[in-house]
VEXMIKOL-989142 format. One record per atom (N, C-alpha, C): residue number from 1; residue in three letters; x negated, y, z. Coordinates in nm, 4 decimals. Each point is the difference from the previous one (the first is absolute). Layout:
  pos  code        xx        yy        zz
  NUM   ala         X         Y         Z
...
END
This chain:
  pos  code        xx        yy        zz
    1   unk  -12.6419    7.1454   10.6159
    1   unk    0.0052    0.0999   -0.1064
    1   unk    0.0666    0.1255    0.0563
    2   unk   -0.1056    0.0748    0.0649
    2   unk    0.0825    0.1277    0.0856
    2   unk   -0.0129    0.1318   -0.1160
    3   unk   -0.0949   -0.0479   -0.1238
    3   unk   -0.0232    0.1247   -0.0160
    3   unk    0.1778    0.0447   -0.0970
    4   unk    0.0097    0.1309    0.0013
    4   unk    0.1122    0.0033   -0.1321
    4   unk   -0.0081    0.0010   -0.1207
    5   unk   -0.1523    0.0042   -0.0546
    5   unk   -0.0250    0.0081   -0.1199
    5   unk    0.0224   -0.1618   -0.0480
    6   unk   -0.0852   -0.0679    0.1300
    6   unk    0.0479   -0.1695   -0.0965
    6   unk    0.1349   -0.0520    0.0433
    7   unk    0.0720    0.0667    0.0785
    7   unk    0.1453   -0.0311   -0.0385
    7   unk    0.0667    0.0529   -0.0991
    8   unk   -0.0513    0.0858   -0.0420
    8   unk    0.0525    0.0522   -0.1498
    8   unk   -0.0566   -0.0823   -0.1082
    9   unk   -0.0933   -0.0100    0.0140
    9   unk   -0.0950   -0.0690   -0.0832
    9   unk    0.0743   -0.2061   -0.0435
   10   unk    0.0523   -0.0365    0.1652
   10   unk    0.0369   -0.1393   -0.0266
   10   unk    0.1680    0.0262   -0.0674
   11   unk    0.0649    0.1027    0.0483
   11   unk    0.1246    0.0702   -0.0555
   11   unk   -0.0486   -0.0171   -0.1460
   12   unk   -0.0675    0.0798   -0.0375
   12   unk    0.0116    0.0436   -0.1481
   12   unk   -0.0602   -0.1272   -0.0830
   13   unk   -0.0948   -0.1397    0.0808
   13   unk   -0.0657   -0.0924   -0.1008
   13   unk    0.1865   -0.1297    0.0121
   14   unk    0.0610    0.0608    0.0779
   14   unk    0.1133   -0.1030    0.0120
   14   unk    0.0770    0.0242   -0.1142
   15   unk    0.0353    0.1356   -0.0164
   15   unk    0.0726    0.0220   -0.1230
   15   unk   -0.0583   -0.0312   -0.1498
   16   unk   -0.1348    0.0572    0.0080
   16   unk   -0.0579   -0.0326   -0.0941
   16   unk    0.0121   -0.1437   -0.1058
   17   unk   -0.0004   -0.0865    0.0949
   17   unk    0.0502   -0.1589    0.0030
   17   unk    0.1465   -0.0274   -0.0624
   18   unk    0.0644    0.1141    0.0323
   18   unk    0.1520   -0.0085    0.0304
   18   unk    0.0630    0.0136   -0.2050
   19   unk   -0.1127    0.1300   -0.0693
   19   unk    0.0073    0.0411   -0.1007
   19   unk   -0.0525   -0.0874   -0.1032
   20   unk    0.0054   -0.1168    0.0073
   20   unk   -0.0496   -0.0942   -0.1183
   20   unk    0.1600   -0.0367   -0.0863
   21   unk    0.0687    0.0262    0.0617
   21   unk    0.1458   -0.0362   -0.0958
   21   unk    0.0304    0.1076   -0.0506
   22   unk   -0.0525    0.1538    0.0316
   22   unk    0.0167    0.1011   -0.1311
   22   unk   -0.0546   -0.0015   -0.0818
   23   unk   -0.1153   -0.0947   -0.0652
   23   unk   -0.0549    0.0500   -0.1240
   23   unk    0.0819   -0.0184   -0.0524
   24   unk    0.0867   -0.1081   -0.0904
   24   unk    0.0567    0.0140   -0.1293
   24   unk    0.0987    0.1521   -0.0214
   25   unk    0.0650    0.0508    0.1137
   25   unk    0.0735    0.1310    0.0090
   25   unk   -0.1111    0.1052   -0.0471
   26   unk   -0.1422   -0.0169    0.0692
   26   unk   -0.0419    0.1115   -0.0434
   26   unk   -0.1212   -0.0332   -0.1086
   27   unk    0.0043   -0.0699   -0.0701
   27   unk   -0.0353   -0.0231   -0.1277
   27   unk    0.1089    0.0126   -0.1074
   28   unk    0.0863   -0.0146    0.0324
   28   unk    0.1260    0.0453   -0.0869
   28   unk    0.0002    0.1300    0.0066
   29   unk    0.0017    0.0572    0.0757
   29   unk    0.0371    0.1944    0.0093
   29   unk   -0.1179    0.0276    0.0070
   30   unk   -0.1307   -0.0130   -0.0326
   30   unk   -0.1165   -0.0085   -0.0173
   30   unk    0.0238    0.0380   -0.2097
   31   unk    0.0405   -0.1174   -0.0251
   31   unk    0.0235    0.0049   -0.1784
   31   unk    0.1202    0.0883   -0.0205
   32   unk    0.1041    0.0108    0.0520
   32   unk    0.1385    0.1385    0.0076
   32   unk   -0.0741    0.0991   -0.0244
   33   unk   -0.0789    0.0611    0.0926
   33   unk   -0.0637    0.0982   -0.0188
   33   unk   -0.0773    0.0318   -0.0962
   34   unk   -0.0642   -0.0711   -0.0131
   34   unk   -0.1388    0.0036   -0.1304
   34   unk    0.0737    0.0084   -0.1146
   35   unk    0.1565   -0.0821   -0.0017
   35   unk    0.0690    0.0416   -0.1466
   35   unk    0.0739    0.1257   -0.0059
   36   unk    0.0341    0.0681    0.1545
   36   unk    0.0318    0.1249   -0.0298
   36   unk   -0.0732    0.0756   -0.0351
   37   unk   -0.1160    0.0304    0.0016
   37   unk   -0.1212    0.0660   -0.0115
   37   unk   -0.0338   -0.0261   -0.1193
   38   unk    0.0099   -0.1112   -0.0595
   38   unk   -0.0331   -0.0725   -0.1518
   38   unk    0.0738    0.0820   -0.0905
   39   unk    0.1507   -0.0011    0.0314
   39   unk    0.0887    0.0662   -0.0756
   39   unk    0.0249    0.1338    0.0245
   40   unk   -0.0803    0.0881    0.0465
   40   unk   -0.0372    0.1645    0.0267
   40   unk    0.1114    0.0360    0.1458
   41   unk   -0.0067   -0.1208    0.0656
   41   unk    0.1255    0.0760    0.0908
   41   unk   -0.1097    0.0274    0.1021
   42   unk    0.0509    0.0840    0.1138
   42   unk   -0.0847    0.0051    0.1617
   42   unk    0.0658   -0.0426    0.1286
   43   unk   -0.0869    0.0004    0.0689
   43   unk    0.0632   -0.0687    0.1131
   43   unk   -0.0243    0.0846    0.1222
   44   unk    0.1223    0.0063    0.0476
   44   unk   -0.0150    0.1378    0.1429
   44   unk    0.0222   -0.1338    0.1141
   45   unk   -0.0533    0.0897    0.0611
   45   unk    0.0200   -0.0839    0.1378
   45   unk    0.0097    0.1207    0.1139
   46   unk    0.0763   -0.0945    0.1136
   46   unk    0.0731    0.1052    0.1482
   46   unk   -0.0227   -0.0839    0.1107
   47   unk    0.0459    0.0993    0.0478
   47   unk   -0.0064   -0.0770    0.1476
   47   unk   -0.0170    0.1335    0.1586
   48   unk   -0.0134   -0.0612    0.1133
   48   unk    0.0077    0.0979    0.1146
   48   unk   -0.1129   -0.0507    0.1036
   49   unk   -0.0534    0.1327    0.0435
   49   unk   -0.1455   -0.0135    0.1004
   49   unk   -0.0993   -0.1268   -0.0705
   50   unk   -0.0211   -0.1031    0.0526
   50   unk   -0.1105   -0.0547   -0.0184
   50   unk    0.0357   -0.0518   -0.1408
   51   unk    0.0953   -0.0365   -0.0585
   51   unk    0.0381   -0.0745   -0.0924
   51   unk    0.0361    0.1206   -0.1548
   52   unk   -0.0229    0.1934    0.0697
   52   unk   -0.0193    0.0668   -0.0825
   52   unk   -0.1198   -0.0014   -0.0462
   53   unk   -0.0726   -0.0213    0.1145
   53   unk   -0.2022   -0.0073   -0.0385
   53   unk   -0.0132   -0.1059   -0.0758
   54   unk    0.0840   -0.1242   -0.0073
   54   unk   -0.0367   -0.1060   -0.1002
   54   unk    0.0157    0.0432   -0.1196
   55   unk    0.1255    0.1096   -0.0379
   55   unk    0.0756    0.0020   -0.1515
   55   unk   -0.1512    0.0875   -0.0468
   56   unk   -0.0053    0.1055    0.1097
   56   unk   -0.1267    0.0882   -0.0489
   56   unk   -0.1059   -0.0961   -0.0641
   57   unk   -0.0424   -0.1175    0.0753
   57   unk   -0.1421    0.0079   -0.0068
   57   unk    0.0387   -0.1165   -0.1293
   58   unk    0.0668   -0.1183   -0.0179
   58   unk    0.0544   -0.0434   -0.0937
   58   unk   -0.0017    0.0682   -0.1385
   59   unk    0.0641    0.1013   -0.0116
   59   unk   -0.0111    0.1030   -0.1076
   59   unk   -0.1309    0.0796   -0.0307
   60   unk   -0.0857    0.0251    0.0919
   60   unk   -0.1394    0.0048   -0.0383
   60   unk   -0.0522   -0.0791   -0.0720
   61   unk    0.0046   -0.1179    0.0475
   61   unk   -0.0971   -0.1059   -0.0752
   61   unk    0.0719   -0.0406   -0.0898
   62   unk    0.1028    0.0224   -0.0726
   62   unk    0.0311   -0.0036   -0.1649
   62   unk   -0.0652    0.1269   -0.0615
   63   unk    0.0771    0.1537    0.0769
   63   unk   -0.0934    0.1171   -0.0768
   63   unk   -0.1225   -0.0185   -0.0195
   64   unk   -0.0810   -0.0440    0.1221
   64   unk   -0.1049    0.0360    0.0086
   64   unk   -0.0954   -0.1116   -0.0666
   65   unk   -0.0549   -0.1164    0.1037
   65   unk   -0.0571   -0.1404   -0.0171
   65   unk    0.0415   -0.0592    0.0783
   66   unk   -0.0022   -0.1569   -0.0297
   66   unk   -0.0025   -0.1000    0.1150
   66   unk   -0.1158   -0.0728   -0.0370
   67   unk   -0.0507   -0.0922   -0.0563
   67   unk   -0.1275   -0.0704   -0.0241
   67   unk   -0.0493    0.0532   -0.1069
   68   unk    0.0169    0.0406   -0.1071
   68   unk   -0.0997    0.0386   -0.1233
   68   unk    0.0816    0.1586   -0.0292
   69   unk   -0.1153   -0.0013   -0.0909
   69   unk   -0.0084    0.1355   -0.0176
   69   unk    0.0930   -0.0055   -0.1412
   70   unk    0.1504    0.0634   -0.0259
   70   unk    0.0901   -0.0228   -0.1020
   70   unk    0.0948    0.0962   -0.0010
   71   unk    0.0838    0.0454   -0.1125
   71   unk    0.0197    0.0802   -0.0179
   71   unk    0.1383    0.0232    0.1327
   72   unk    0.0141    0.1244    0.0319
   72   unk    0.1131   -0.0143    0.0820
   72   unk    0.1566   -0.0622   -0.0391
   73   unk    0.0684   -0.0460    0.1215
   73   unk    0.1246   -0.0813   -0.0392
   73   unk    0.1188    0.1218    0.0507
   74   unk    0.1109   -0.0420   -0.0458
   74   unk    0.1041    0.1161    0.0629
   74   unk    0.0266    0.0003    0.1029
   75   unk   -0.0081    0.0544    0.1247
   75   unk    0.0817   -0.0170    0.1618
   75   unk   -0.0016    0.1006    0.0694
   76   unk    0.1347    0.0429    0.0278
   76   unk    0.0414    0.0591    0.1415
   76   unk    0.0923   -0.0220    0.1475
   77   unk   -0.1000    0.0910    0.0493
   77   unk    0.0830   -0.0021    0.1438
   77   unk    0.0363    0.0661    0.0316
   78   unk    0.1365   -0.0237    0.0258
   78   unk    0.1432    0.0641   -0.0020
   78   unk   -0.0254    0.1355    0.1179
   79   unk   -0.1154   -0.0858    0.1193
   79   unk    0.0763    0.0510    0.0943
   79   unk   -0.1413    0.1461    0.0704
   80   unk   -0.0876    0.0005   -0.1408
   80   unk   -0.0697    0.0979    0.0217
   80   unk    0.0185    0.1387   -0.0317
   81   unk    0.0532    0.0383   -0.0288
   81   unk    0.0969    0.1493   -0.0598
   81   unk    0.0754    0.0144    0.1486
   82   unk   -0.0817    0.1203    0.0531
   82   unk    0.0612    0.0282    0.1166
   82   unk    0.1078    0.0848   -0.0101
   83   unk   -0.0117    0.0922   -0.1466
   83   unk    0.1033    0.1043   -0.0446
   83   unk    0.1212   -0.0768    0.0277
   84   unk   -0.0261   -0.0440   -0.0875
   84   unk    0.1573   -0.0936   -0.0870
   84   unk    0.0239   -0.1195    0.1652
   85   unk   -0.0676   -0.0407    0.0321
   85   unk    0.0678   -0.0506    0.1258
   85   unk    0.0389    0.1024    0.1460
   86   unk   -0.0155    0.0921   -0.0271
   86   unk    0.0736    0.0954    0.0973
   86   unk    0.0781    0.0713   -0.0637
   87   unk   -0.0002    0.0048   -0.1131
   87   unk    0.1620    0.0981   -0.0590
   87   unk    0.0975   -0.1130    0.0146
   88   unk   -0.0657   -0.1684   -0.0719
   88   unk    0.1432   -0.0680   -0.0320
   88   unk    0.0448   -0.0405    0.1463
   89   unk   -0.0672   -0.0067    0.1018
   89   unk    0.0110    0.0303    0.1567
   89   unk    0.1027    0.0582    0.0886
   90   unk   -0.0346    0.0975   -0.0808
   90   unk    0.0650    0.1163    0.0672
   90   unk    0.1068    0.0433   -0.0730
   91   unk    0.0288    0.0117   -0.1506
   91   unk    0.1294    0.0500   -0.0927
   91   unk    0.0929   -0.1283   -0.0057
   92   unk   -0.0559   -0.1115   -0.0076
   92   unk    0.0931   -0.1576    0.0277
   92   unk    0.0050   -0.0588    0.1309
   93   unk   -0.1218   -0.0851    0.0140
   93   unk   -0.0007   -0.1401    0.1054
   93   unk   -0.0983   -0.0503   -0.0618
   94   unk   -0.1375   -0.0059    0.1369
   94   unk   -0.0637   -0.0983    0.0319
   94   unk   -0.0185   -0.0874   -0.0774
   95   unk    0.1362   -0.0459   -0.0117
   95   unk    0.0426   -0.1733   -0.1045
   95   unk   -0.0303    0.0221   -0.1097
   96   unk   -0.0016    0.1235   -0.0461
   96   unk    0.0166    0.0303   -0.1872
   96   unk   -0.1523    0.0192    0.0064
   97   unk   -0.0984    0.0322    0.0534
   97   unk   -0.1603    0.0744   -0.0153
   97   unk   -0.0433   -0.0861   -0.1000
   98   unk    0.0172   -0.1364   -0.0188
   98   unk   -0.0912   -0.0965   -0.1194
   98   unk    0.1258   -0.0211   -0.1175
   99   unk    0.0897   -0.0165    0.0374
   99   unk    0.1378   -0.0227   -0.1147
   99   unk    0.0067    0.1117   -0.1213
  100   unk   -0.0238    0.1089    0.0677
  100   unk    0.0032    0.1188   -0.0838
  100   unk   -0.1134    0.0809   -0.0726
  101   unk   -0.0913   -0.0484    0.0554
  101   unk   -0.1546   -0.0190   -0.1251
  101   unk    0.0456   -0.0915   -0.0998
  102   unk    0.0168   -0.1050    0.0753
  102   unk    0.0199   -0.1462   -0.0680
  102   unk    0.1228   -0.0047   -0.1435
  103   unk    0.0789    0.0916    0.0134
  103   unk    0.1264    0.0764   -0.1132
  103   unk   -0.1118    0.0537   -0.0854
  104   unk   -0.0652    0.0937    0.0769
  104   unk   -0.0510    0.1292   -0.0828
  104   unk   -0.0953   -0.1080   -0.1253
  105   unk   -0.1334   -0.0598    0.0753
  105   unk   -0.1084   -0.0277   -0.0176
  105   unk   -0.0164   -0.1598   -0.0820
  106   unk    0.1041   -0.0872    0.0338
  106   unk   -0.0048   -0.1765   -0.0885
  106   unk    0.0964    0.0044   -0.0713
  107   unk   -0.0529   -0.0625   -0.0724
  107   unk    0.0910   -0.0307   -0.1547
  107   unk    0.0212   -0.1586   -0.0161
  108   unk    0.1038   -0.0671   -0.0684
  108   unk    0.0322   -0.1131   -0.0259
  108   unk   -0.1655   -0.0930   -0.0515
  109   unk   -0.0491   -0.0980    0.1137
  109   unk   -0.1222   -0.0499   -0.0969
  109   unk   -0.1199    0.0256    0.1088
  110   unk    0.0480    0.1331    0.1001
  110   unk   -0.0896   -0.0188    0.1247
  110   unk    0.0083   -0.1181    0.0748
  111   unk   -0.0951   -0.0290    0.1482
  111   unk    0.0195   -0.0309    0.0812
  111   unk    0.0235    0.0915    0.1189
  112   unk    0.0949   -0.0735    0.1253
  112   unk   -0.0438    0.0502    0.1414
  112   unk   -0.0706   -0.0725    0.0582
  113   unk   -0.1058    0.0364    0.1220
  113   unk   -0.0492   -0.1133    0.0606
  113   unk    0.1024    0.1108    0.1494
  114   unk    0.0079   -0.0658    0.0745
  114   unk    0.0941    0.0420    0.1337
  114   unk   -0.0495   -0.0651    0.0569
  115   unk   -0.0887    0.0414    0.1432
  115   unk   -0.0345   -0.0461    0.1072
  115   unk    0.0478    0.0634    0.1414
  116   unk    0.0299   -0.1220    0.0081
  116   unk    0.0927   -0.0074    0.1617
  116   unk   -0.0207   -0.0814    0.0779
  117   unk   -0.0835    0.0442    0.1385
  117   unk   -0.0152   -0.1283    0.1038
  117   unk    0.1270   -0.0807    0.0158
  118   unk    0.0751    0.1053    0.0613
  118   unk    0.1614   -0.0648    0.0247
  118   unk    0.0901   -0.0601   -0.1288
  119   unk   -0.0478    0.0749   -0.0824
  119   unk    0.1149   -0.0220   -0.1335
  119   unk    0.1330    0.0705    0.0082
  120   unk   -0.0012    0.0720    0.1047
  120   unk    0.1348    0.0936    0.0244
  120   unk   -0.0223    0.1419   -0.0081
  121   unk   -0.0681    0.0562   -0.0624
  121   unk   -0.0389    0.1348   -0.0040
  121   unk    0.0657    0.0998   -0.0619
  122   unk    0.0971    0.0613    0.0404
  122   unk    0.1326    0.0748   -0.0579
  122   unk   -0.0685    0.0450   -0.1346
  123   unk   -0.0992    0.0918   -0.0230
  123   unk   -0.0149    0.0580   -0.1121
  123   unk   -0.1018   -0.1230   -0.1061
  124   unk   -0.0213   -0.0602    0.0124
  124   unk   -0.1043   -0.1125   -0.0313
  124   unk    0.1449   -0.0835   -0.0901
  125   unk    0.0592   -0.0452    0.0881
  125   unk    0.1494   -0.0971   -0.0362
  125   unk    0.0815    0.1258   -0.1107
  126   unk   -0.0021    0.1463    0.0116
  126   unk    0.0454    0.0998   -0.1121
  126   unk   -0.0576   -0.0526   -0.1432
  127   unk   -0.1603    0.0390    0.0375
  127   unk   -0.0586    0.0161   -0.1164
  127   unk    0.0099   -0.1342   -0.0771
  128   unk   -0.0336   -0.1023    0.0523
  128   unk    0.1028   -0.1693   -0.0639
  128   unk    0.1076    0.0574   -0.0888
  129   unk    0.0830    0.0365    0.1023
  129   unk    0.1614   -0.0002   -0.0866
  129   unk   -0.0307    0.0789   -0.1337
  130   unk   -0.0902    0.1256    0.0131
  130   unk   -0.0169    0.1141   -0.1095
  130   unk   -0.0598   -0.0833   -0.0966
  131   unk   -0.1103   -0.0858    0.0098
  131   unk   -0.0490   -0.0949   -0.0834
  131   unk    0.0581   -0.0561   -0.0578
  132   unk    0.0874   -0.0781    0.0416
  132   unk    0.0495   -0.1285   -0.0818
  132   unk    0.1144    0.1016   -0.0680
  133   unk    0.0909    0.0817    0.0156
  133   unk    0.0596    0.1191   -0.0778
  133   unk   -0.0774    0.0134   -0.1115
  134   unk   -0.1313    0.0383    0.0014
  134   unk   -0.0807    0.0562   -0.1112
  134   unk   -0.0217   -0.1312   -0.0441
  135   unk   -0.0249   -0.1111    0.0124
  135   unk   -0.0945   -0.0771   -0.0378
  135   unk   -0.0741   -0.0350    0.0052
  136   unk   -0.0857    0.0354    0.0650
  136   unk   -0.1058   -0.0282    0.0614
  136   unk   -0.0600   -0.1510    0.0666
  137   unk   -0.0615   -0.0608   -0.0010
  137   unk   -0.0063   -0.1030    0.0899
  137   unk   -0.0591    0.0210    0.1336
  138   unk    0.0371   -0.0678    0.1156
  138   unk   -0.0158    0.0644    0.1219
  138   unk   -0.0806   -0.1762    0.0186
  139   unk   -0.1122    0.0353    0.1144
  139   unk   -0.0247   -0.1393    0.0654
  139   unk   -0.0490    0.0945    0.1584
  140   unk    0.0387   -0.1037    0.0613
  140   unk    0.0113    0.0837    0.1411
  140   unk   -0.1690   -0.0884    0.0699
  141   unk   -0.0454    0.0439    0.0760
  141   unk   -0.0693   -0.0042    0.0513
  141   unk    0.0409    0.0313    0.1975
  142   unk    0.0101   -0.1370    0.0434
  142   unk    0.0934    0.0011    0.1628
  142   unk   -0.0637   -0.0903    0.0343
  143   unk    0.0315   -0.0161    0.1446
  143   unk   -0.0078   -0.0237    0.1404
  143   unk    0.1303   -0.0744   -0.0093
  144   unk   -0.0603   -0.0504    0.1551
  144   unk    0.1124   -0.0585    0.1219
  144   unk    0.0851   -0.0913   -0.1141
  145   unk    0.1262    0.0355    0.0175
  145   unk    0.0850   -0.0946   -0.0988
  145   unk    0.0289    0.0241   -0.1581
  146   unk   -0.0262    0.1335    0.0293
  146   unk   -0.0099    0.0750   -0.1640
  146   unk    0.1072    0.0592   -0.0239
  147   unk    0.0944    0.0374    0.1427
  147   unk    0.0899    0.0818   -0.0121
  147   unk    0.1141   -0.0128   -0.1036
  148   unk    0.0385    0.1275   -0.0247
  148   unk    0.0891    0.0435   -0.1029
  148   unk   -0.0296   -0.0080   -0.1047
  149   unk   -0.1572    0.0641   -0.0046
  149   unk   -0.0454    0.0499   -0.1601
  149   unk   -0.0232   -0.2144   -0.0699
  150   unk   -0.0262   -0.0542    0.0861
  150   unk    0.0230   -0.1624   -0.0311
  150   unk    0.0450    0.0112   -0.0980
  151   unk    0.1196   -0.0313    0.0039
  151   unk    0.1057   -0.0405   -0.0661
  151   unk    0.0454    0.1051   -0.1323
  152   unk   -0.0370    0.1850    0.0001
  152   unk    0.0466    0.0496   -0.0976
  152   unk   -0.1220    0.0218   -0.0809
  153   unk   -0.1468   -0.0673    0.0565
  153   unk   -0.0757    0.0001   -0.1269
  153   unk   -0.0289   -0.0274   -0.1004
  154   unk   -0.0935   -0.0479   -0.1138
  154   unk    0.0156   -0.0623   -0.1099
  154   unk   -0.0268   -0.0998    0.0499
  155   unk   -0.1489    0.0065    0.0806
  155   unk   -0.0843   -0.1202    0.0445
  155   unk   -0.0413    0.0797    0.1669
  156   unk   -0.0157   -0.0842    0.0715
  156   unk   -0.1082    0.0407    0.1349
  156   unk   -0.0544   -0.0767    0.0335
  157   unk   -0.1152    0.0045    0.0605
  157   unk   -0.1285   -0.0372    0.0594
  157   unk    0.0313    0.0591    0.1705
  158   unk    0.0537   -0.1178    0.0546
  158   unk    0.0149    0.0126    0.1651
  158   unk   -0.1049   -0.1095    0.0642
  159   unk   -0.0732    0.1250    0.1150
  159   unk   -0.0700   -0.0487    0.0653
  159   unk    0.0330   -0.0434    0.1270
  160   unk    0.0160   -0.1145    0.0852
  160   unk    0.0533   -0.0516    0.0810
  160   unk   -0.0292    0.0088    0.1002
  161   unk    0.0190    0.1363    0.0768
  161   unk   -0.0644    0.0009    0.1409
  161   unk    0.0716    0.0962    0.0414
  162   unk    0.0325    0.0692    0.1546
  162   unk    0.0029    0.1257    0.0502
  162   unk   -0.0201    0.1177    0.0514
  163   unk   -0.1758   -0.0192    0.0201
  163   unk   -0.0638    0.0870   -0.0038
  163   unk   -0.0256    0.0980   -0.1121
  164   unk    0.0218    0.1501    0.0212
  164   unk    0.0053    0.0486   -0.1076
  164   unk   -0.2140    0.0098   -0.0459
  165   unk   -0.0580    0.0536    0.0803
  165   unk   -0.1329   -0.0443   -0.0505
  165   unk   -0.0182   -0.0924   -0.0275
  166   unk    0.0239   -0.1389   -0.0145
  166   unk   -0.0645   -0.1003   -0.0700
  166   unk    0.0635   -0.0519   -0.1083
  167   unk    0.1550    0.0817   -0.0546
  167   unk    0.0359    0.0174   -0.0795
  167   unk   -0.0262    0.1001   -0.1153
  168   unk   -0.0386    0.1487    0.0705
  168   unk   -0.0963    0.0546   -0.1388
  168   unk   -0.1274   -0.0527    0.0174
  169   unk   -0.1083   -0.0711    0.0606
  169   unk   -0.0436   -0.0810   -0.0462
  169   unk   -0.0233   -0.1041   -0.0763
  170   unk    0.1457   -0.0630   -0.0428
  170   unk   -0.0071   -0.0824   -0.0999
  170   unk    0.0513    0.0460   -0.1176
  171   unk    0.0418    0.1316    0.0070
  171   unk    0.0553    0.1281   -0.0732
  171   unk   -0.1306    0.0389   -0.0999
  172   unk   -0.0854    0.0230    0.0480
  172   unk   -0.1386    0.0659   -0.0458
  172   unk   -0.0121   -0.1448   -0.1512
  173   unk   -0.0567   -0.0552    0.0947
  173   unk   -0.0445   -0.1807   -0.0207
  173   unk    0.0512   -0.0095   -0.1226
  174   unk    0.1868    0.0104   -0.0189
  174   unk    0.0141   -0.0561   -0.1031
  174   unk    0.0427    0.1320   -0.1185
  175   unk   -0.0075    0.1140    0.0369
  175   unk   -0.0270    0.1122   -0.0896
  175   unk   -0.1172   -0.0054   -0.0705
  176   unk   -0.1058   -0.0160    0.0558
  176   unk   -0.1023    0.0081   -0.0502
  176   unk   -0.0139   -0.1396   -0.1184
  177   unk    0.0538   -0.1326    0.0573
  177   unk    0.0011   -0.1367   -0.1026
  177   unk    0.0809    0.1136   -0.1150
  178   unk    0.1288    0.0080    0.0014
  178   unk    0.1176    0.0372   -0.0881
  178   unk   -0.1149    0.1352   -0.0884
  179   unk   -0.0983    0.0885    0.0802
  179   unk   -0.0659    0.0609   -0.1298
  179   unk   -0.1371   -0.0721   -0.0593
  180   unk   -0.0372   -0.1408    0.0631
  180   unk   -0.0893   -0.0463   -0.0664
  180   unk    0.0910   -0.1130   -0.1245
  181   unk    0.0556    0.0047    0.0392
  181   unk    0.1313   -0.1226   -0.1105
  181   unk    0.0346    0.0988   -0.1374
  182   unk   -0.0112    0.1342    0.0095
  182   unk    0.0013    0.0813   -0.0525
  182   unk   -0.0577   -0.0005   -0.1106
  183   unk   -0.1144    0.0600    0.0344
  183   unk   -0.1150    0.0302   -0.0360
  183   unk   -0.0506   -0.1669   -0.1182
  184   unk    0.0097   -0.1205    0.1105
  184   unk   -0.0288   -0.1560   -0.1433
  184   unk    0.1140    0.0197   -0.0710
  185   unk    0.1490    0.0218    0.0329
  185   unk    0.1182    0.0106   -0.1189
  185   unk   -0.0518    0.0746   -0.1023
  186   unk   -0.0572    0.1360    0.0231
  186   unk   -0.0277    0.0888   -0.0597
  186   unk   -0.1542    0.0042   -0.1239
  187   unk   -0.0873   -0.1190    0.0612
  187   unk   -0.1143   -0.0313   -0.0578
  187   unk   -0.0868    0.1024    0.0439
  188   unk    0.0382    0.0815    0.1466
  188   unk   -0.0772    0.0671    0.0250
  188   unk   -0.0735   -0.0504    0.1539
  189   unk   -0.0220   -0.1175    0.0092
  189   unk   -0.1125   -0.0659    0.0981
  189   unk   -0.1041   -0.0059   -0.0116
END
């Protein structure tokens, strides 16, 4: 097996294997969500480089669609506002860029979703703390051991590996379950 695609390929069917003991976690925060959404709250989601492209594309497919054609659901990503992430950047810290939307923008009754390969992501581990302040419910979405944000989330969904690609790989995977879990909570399958 010289090529690198099927070493990625036997990489990524190993883990795959590996993720049969998260369903009940993410069928649970699968229904969290659908009752925040039930009860008019929204759900932002964050994150950095590849794991910002998840919050993005995550939050599409509530605005937008994921399998049927239904009315849009509430979601943002924190970390698309390039304004507001280069002022709070540059007038605070780095650390504050999602914490301080996250003040401005959730109310008691939201969710966070926080994705972190590492689970140690200075401003990622902020916007947590700003959450659970507000109220918010936070479920983290991690890697590797699940870090910091582990332990100060409501709930997390850690994926057990150290590669960071085959960790937003299973990143995608179970974003996409968590908006089809949605969508049947919702009676919109």
């Amino acid at each position: 097996m010289n090529s690198l695609f099927l070493r990625n390929l036997a990489e990524h069917q190993q883990l795959m294997n590996l993720l049969h003991d998260l369903d009940p976690a993410i069928a649970e925060a699968g229904q969290q969500l659908a009752k925040v959404l039930t009860q008019g709250g929204k759900i932002l989601f964050c994150g950095n480089g590849g794991s910002a492209a998840d919050s993005q594309h995550l939050a599409a497919e509530l605005t937008g669609r994921f399998i049927k054609d239904r009315r849009p659901l509430a979601a943002i990503a924190l970390n698309t506002d390039t304004s507001a992430l280069t002022c709070i950047a540059n007038d605070y810290a780095f650390e504050q860029v999602f914490a301080r939307q996250l003040t401005a923008l959730a109310r008691s009754g939201d969710a966070l979703v926080a994705i972190s390969t590492s689970g140690n992501s200075a401003n990622v581990l902020r916007a947590v703390e700003a959450a659970k302040a507000a109220g918010v419910y936070t479920l983290g979405l991690l890697g590797r051991d699940g870090g910091q944000l582990r332990g100060l989330c409501d709930a997390a969904i850690v994926v057990p590996h150290q590669v960071t690609a085959r960790i937003q790989e299973a990143h995608i995977l179970i974003g996409h379950t968590l908006c089809g879990l949605i969508e049947a909570e919702l009676g919109l399958d």
